[in-house]
PyMOL commands that place a pseudoatom at each C-alpha (Angstrom):
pseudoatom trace, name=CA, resn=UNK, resi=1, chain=A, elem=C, hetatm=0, pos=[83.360, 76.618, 91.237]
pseudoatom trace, name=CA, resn=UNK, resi=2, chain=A, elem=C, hetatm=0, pos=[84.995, 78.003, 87.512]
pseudoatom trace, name=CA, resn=UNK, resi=3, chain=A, elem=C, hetatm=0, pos=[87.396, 80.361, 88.544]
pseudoatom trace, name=CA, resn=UNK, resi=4, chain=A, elem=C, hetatm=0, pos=[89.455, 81.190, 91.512]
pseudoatom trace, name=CA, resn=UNK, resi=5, chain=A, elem=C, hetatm=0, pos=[90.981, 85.275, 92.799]
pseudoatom trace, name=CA, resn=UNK, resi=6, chain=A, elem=C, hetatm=0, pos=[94.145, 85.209, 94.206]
pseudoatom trace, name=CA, resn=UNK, resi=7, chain=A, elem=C, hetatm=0, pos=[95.493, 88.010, 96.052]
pseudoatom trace, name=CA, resn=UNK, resi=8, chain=A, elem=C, hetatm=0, pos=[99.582, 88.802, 94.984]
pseudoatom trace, name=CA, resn=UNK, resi=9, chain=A, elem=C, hetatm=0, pos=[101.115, 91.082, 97.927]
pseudoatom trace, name=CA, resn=UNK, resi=10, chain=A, elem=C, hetatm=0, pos=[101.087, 88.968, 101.523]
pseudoatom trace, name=CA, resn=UNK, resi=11, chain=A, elem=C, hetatm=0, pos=[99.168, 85.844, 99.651]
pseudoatom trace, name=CA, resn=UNK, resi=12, chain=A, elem=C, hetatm=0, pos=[101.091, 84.284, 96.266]
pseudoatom trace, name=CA, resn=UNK, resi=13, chain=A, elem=C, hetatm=0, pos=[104.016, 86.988, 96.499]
pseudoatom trace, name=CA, resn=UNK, resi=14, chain=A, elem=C, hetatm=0, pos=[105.871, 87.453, 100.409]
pseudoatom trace, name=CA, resn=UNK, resi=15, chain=A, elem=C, hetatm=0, pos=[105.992, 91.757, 99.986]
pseudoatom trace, name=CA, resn=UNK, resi=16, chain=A, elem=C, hetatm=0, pos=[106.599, 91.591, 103.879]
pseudoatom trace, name=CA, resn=UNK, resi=17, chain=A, elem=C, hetatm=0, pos=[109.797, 89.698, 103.632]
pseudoatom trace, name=CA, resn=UNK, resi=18, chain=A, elem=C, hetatm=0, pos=[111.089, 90.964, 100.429]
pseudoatom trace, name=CA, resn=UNK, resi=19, chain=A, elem=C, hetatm=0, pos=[110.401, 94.578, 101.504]
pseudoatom trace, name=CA, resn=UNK, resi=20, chain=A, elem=C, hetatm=0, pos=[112.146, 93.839, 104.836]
pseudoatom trace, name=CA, resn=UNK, resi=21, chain=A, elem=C, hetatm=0, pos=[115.104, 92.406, 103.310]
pseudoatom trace, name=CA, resn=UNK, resi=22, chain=A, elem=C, hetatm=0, pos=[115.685, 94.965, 101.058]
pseudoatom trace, name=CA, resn=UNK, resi=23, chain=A, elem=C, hetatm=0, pos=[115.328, 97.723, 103.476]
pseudoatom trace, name=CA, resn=UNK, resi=24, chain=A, elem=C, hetatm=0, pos=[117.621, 96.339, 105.676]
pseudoatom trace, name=CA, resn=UNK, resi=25, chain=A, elem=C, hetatm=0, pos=[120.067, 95.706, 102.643]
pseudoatom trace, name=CA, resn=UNK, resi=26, chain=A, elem=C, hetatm=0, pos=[119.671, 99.357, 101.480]
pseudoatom trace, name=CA, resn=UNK, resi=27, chain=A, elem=C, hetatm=0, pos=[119.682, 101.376, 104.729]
pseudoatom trace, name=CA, resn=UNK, resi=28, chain=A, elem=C, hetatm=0, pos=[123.408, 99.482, 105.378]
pseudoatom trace, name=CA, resn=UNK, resi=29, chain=A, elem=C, hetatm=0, pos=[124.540, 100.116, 102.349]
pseudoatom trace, name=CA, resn=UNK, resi=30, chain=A, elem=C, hetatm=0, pos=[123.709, 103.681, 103.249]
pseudoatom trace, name=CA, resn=UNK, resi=31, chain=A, elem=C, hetatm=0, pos=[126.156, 103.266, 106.334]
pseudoatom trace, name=CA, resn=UNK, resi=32, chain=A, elem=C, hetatm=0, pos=[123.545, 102.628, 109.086]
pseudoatom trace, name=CA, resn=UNK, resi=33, chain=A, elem=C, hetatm=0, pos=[122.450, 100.301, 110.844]
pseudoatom trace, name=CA, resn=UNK, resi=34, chain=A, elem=C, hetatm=0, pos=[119.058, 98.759, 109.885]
pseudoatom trace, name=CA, resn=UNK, resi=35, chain=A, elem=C, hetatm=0, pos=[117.014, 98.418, 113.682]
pseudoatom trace, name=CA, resn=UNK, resi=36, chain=A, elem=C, hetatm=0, pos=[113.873, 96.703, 114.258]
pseudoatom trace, name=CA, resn=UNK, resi=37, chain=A, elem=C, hetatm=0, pos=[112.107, 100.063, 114.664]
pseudoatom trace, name=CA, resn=UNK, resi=38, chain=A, elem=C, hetatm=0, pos=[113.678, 101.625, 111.699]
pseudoatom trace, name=CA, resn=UNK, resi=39, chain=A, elem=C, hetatm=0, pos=[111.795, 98.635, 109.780]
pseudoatom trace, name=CA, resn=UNK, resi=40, chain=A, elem=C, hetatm=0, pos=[108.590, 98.790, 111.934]
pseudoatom trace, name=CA, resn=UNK, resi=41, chain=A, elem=C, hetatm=0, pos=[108.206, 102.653, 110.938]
pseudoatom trace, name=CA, resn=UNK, resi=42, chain=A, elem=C, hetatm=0, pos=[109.344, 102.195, 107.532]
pseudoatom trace, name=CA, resn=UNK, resi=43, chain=A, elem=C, hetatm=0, pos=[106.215, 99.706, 107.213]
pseudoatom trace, name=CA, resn=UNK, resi=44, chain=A, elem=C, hetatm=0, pos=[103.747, 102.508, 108.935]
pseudoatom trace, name=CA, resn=UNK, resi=45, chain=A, elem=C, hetatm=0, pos=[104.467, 104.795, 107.051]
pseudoatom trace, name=CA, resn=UNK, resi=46, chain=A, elem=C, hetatm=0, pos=[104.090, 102.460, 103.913]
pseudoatom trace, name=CA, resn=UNK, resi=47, chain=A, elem=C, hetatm=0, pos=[100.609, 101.543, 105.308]
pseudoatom trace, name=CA, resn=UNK, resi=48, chain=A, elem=C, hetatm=0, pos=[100.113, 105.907, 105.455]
pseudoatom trace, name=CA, resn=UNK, resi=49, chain=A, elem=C, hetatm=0, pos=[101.163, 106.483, 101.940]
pseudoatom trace, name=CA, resn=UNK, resi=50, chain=A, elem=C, hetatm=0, pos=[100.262, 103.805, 99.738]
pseudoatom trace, name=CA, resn=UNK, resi=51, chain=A, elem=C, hetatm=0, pos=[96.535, 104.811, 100.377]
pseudoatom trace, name=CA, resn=UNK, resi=52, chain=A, elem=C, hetatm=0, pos=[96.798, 107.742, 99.238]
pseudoatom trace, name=CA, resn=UNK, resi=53, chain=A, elem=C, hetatm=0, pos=[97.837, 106.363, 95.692]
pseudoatom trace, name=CA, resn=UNK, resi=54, chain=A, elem=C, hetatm=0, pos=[94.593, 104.153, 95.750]
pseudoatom trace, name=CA, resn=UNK, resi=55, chain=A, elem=C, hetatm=0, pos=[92.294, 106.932, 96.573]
pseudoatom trace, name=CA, resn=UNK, resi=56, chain=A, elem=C, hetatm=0, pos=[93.738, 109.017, 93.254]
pseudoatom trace, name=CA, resn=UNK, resi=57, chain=A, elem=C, hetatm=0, pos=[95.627, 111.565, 95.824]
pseudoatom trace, name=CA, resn=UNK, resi=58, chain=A, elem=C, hetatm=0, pos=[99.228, 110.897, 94.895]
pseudoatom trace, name=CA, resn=UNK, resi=59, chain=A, elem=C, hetatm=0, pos=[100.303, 108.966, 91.770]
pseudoatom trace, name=CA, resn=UNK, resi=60, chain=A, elem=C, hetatm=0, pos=[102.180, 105.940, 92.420]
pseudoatom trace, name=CA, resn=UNK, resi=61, chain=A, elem=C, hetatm=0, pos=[105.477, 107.613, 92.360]
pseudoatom trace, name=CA, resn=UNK, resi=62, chain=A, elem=C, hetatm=0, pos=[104.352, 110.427, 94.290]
pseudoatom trace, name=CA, resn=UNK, resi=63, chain=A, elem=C, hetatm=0, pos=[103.410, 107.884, 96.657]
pseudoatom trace, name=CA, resn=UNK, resi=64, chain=A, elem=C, hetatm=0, pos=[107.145, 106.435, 97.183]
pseudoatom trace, name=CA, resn=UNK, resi=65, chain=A, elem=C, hetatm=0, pos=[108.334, 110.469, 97.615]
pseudoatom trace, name=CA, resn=UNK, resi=66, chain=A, elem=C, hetatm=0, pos=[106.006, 110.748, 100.375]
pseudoatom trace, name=CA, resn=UNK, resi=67, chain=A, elem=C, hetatm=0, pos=[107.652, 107.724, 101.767]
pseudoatom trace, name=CA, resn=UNK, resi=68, chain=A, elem=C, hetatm=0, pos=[110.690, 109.023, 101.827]
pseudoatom trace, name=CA, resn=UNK, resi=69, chain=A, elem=C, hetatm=0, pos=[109.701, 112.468, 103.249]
pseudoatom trace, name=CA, resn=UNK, resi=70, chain=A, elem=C, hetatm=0, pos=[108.539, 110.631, 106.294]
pseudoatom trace, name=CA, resn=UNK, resi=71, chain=A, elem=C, hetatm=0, pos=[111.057, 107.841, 106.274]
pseudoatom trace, name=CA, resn=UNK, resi=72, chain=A, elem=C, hetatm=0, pos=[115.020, 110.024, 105.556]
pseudoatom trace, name=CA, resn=UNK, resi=73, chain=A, elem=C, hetatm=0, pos=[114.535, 112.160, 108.843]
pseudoatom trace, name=CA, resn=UNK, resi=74, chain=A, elem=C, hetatm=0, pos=[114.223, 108.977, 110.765]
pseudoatom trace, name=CA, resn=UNK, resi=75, chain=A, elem=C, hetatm=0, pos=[117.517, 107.719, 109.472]
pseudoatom trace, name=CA, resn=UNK, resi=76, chain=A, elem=C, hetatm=0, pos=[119.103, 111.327, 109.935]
pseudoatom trace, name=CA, resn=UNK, resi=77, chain=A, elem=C, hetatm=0, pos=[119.418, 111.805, 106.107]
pseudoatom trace, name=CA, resn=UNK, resi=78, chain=A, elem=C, hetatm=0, pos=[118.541, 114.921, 104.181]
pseudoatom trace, name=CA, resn=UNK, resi=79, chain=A, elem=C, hetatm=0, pos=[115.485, 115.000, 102.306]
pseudoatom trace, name=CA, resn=UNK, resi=80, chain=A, elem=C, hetatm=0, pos=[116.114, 115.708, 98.605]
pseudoatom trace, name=CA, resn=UNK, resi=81, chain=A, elem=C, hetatm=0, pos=[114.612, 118.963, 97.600]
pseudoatom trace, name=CA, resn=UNK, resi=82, chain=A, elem=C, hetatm=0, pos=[113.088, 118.081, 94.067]
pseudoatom trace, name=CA, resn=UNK, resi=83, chain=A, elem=C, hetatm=0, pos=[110.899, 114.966, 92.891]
pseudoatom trace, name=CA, resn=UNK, resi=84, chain=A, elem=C, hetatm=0, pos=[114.278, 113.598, 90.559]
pseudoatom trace, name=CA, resn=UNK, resi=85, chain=A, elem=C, hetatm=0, pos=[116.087, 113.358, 94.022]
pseudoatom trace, name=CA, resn=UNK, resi=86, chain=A, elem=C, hetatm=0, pos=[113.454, 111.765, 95.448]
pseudoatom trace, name=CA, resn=UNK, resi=87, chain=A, elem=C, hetatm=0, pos=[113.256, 109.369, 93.146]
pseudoatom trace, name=CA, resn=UNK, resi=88, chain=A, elem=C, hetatm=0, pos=[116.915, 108.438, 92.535]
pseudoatom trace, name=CA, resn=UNK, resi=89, chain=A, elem=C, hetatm=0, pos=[116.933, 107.904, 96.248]
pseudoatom trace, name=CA, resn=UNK, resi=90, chain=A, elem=C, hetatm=0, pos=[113.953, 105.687, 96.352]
pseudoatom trace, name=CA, resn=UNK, resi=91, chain=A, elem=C, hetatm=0, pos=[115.857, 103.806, 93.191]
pseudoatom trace, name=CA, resn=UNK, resi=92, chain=A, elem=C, hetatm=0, pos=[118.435, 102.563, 95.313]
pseudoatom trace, name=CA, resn=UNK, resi=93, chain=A, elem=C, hetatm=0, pos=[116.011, 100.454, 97.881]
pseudoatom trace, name=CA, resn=UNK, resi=94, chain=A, elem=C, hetatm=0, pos=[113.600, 99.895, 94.869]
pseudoatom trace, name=CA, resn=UNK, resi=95, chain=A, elem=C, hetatm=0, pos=[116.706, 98.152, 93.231]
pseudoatom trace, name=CA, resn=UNK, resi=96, chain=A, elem=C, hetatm=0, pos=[117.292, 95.861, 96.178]
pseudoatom trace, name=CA, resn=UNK, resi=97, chain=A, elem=C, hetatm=0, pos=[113.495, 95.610, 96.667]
pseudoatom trace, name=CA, resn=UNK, resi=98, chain=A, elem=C, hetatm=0, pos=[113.716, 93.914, 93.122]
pseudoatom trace, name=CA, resn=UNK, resi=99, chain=A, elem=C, hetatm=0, pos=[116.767, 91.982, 93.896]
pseudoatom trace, name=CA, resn=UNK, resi=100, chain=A, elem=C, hetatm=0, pos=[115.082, 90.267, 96.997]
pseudoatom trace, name=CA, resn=UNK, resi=101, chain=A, elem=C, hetatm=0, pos=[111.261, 89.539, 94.779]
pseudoatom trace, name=CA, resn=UNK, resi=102, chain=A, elem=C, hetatm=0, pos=[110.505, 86.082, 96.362]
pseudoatom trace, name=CA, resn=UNK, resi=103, chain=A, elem=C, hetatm=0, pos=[106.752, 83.789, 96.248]
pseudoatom trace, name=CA, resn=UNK, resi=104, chain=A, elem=C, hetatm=0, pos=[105.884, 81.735, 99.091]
pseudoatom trace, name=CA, resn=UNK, resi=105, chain=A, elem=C, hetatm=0, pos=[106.379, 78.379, 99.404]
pseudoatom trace, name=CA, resn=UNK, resi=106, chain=A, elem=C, hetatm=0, pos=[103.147, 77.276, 98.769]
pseudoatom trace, name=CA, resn=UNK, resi=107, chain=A, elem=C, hetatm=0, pos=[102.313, 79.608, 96.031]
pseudoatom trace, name=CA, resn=UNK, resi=108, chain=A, elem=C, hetatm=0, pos=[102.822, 77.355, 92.764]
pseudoatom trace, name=CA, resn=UNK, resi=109, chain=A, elem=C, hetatm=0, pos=[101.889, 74.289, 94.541]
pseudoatom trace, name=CA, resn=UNK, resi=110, chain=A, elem=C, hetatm=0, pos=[98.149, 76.398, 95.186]
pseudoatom trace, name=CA, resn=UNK, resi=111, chain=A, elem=C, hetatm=0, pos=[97.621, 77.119, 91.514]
pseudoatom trace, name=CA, resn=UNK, resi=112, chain=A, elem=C, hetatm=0, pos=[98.742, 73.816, 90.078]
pseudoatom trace, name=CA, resn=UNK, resi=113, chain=A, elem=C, hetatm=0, pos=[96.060, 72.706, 92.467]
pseudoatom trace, name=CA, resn=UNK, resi=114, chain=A, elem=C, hetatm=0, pos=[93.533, 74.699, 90.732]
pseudoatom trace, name=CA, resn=UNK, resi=115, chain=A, elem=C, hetatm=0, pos=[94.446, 74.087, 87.576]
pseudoatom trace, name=CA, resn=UNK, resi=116, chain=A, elem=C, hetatm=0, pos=[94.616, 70.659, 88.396]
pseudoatom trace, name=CA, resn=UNK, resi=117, chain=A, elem=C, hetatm=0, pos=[90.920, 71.029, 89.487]
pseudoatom trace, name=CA, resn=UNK, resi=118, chain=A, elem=C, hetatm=0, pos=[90.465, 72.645, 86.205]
pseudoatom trace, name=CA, resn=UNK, resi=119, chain=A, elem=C, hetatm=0, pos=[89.578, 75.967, 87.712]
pseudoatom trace, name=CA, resn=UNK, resi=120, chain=A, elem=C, hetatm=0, pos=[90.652, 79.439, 85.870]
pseudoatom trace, name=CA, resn=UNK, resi=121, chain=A, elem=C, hetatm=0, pos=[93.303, 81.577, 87.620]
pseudoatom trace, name=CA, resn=UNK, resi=122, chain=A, elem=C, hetatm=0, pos=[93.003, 85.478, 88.352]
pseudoatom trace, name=CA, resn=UNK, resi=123, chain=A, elem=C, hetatm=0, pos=[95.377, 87.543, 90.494]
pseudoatom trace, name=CA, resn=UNK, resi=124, chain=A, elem=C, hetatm=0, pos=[93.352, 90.785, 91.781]
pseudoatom trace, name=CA, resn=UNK, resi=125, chain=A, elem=C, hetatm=0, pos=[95.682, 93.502, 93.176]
pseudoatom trace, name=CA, resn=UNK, resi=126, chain=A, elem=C, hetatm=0, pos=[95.740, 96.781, 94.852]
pseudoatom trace, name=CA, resn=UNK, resi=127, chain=A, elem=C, hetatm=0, pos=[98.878, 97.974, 92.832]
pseudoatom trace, name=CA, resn=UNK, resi=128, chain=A, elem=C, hetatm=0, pos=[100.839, 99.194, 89.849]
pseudoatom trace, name=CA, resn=UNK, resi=129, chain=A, elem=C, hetatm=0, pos=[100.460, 97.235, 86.918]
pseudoatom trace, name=CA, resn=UNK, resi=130, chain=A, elem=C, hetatm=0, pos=[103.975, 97.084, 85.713]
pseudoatom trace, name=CA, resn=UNK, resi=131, chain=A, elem=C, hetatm=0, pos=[105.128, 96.547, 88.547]
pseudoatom trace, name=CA, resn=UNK, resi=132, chain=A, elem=C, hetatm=0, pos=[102.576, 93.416, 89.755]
pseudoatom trace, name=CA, resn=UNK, resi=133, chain=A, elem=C, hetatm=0, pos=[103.114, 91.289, 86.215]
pseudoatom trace, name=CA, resn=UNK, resi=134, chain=A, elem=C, hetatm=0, pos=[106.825, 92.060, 86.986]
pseudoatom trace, name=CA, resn=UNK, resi=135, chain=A, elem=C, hetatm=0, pos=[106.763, 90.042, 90.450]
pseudoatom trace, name=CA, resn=UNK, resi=136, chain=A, elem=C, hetatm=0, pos=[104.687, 87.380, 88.609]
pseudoatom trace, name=CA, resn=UNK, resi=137, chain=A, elem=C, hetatm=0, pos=[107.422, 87.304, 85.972]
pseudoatom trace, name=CA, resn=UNK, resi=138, chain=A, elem=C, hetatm=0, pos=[110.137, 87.220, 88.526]
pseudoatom trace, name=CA, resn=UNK, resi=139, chain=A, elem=C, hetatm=0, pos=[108.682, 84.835, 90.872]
pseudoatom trace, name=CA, resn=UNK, resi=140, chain=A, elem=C, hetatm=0, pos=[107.714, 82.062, 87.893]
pseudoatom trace, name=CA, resn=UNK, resi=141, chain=A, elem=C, hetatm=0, pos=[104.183, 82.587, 88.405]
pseudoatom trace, name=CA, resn=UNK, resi=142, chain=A, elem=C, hetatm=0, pos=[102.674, 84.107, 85.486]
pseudoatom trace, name=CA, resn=UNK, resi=143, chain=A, elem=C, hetatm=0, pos=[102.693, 81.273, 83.237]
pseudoatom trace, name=CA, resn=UNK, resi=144, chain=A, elem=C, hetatm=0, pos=[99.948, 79.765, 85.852]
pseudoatom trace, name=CA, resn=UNK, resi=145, chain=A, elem=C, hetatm=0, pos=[98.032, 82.760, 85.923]
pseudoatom trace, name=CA, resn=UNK, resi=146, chain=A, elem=C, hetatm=0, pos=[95.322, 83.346, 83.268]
pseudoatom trace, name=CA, resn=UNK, resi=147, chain=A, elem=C, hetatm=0, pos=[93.977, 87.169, 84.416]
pseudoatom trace, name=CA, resn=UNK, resi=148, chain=A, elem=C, hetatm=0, pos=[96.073, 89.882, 86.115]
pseudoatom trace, name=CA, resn=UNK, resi=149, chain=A, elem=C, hetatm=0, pos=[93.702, 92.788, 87.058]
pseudoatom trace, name=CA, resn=UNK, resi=150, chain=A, elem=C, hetatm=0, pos=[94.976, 95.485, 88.555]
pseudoatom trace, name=CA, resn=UNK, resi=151, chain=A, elem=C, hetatm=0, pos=[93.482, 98.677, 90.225]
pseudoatom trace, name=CA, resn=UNK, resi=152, chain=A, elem=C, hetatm=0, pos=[95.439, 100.930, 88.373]
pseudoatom trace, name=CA, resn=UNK, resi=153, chain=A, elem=C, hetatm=0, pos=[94.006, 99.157, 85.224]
pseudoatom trace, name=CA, resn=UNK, resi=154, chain=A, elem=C, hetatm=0, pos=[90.566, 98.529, 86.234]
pseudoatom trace, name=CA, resn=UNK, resi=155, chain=A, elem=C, hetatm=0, pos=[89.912, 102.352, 87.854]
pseudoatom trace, name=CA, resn=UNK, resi=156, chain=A, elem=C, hetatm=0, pos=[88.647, 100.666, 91.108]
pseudoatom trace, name=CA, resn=UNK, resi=157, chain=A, elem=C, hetatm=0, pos=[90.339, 98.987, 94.264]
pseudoatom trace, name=CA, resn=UNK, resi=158, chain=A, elem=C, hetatm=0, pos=[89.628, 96.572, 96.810]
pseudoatom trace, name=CA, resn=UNK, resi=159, chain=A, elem=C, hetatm=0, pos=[86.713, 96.630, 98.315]
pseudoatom trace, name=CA, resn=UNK, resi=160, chain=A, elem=C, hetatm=0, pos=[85.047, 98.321, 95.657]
pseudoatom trace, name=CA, resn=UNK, resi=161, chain=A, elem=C, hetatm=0, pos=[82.902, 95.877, 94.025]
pseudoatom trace, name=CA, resn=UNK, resi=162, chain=A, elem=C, hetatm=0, pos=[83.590, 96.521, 90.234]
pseudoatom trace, name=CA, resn=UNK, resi=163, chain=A, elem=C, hetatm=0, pos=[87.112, 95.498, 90.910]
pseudoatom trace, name=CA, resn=UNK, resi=164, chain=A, elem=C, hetatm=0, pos=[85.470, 91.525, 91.941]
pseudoatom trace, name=CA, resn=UNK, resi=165, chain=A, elem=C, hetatm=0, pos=[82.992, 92.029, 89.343]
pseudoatom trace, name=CA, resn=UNK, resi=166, chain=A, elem=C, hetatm=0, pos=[85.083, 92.945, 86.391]
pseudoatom trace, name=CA, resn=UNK, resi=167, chain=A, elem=C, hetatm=0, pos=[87.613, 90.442, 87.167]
pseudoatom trace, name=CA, resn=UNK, resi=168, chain=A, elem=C, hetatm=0, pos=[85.073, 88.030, 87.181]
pseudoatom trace, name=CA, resn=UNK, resi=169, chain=A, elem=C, hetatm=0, pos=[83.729, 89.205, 84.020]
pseudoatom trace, name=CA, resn=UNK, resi=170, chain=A, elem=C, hetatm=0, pos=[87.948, 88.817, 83.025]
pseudoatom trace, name=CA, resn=UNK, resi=171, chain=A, elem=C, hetatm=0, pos=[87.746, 85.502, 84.037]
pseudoatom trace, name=CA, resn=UNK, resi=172, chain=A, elem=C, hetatm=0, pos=[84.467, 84.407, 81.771]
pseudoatom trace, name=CA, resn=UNK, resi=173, chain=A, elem=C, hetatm=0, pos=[82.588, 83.380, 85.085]
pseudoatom trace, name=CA, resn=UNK, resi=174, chain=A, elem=C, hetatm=0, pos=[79.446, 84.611, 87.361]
pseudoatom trace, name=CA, resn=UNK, resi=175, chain=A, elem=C, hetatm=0, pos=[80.503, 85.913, 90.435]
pseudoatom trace, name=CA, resn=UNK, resi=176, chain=A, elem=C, hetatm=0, pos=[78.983, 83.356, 92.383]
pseudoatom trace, name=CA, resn=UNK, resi=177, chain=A, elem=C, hetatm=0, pos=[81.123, 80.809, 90.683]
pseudoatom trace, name=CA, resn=UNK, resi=178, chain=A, elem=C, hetatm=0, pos=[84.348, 82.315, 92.078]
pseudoatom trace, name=CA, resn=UNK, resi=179, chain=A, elem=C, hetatm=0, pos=[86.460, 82.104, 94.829]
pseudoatom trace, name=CA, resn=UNK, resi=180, chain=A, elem=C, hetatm=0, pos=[88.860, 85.007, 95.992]
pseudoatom trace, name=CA, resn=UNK, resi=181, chain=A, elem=C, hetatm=0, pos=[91.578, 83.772, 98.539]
pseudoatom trace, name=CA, resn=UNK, resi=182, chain=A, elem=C, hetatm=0, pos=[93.930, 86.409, 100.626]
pseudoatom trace, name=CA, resn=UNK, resi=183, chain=A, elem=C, hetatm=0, pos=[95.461, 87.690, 103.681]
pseudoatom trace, name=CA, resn=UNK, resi=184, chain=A, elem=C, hetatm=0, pos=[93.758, 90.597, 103.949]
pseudoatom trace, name=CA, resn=UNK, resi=185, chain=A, elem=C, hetatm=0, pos=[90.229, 90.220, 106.152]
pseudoatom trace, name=CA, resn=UNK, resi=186, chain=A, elem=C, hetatm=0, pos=[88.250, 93.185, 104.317]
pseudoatom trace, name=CA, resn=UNK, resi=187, chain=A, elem=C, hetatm=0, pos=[89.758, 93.535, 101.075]
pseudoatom trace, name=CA, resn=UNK, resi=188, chain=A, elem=C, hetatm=0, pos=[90.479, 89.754, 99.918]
pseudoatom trace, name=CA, resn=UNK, resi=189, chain=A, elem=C, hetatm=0, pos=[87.231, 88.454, 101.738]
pseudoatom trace, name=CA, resn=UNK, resi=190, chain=A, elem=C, hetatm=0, pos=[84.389, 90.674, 103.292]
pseudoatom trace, name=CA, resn=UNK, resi=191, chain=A, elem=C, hetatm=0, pos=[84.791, 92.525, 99.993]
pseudoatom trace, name=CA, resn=UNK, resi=192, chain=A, elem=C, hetatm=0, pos=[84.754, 89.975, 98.243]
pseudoatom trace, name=CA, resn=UNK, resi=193, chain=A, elem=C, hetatm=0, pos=[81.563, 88.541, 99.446]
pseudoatom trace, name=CA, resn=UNK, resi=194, chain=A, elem=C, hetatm=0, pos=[79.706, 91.777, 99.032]
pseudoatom trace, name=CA, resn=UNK, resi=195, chain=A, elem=C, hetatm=0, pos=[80.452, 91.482, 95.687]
pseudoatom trace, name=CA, resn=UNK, resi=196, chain=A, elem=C, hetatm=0, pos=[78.423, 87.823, 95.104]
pseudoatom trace, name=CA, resn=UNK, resi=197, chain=A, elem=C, hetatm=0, pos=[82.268, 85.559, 95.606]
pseudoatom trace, name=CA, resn=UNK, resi=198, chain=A, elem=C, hetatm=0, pos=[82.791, 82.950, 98.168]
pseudoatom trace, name=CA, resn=UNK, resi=199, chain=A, elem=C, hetatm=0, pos=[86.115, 83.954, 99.898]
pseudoatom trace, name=CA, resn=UNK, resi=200, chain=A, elem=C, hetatm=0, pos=[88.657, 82.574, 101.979]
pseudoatom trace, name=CA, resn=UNK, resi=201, chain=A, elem=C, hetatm=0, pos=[90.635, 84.180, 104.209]
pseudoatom trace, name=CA, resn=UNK, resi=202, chain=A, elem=C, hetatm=0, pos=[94.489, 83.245, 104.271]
pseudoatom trace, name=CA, resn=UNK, resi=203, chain=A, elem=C, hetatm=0, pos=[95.631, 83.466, 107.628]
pseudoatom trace, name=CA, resn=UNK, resi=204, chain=A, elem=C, hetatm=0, pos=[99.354, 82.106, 107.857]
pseudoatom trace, name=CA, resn=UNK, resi=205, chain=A, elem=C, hetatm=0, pos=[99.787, 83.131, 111.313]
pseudoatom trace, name=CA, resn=UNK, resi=206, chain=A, elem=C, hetatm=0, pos=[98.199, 79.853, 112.221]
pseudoatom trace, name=CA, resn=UNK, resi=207, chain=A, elem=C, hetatm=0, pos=[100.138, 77.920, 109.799]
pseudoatom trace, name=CA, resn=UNK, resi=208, chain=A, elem=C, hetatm=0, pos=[97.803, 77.704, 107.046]
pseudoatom trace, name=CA, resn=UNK, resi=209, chain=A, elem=C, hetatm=0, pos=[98.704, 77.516, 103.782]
pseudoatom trace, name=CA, resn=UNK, resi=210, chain=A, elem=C, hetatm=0, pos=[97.000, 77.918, 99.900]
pseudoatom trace, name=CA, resn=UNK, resi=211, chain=A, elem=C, hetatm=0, pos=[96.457, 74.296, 98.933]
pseudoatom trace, name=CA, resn=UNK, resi=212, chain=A, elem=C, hetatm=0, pos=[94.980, 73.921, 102.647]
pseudoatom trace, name=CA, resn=UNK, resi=213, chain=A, elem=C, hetatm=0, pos=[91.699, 76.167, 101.266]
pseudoatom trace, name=CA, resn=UNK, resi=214, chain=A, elem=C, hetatm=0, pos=[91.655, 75.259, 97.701]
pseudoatom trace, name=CA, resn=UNK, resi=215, chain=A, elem=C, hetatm=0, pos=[91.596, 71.065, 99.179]
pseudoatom trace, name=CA, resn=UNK, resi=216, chain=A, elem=C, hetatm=0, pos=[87.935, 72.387, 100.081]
pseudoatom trace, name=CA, resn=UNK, resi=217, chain=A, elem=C, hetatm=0, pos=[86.836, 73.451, 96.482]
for i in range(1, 217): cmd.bond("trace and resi %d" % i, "trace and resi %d" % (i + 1))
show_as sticks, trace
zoom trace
């Protein structure tokens, strides 16, 4: 094995729990009161949305007005008329989505692990690319990471296989001497293996962690 694929969002970088923080941080600064279900739907209709960026529907910030659309009646809130209200809106939980940017435990243990094994680091993401070197940045990361490819920079997302192959390519390795690690099932590792990678699937619900898989390589 040269090189190994990390995944960011749910693997290296803890979206779930930043995300819920900050929406429970914003919707009481708002005056309400931040329930369970309030967060539950506010995660749906993330999961409804955020698609629709990926397939080239909405653009990324047309994405987060969408979110909104769905998400203000819930809370009883008026849904600003034009896109700059939308988006000055959005700004506020964005802000404490920001605030609240936080890497799992065993993130930086994981890659010092691989670079310890003297293995080249990529981070392959379904997202923005401003935005994913950002959490990188903010969650002292990126000086560990060699190759950041993005969808929105490559043209393709997970599972399309030009977005394996042309990190690979990033990463000066052969597909088959690659690893891709991540919590998500289809994208992170069925895709992956279509592609020519070994993959490993993160699953933290049973308490496994990133060194666990990499101890293997």
């Amino acid at each position: 094995m040269k090189a190994v694929i990390f995944d960011l969002d749910n693997t290296l970088f803890d979206h779930t729990g930043s995300a819920e923080r900050s929406l429970r941080s914003w919707v009481t600064a708002l005056g309400l009161t931040p329930t369970d279900e309030l967060v539950a739907q506010w995660f749906v209709i993330e999961d409804e949305q955020y698609p629709r960026w990926l397939s080239g529907e909405l653009t990324h910030q047309g994405q987060r007005r969408a979110r909104l659309r769905a998400f203000l009646p819930l809370l009883d809130r008026p849904v600003p008329a034009t896109e700059a209200g939308l988006d000055k809106v959005f700004e506020g939980y964005l802000t404490q989505y920001r605030n609240n940017w936080i890497a799992f435990p065993d993130a930086r243990p994981a890659l010092e692990v691989a670079r310890g094994n003297g293995l080249r680091i990529g981070v392959l993401t379904n997202g923005n690319t401003v935005q994913q070197n950002a959490k990188l940045a903010a969650i002292g990361l990126a000086d560990l990471v060699d190759v950041v490819c993005t969808s929105e920079a490559l043209g393709f997302s997970k599972p399309a296989p030009e977005a394996y192959l042309r990190t690979c390519e990033a990463l000066g390795a052969d597909p088959s001497d690659v690893l891709m690690i991540g919590d998500n099932l289809e994208l992170d590792v069925l895709g992956a293996q279509a592609a020519g990678l070994s993959a490993r699937h993160l699953d933290r619900t049973t308490g496994q962690t990133l060194p666990d898989l990499l101890r293997l390589v």
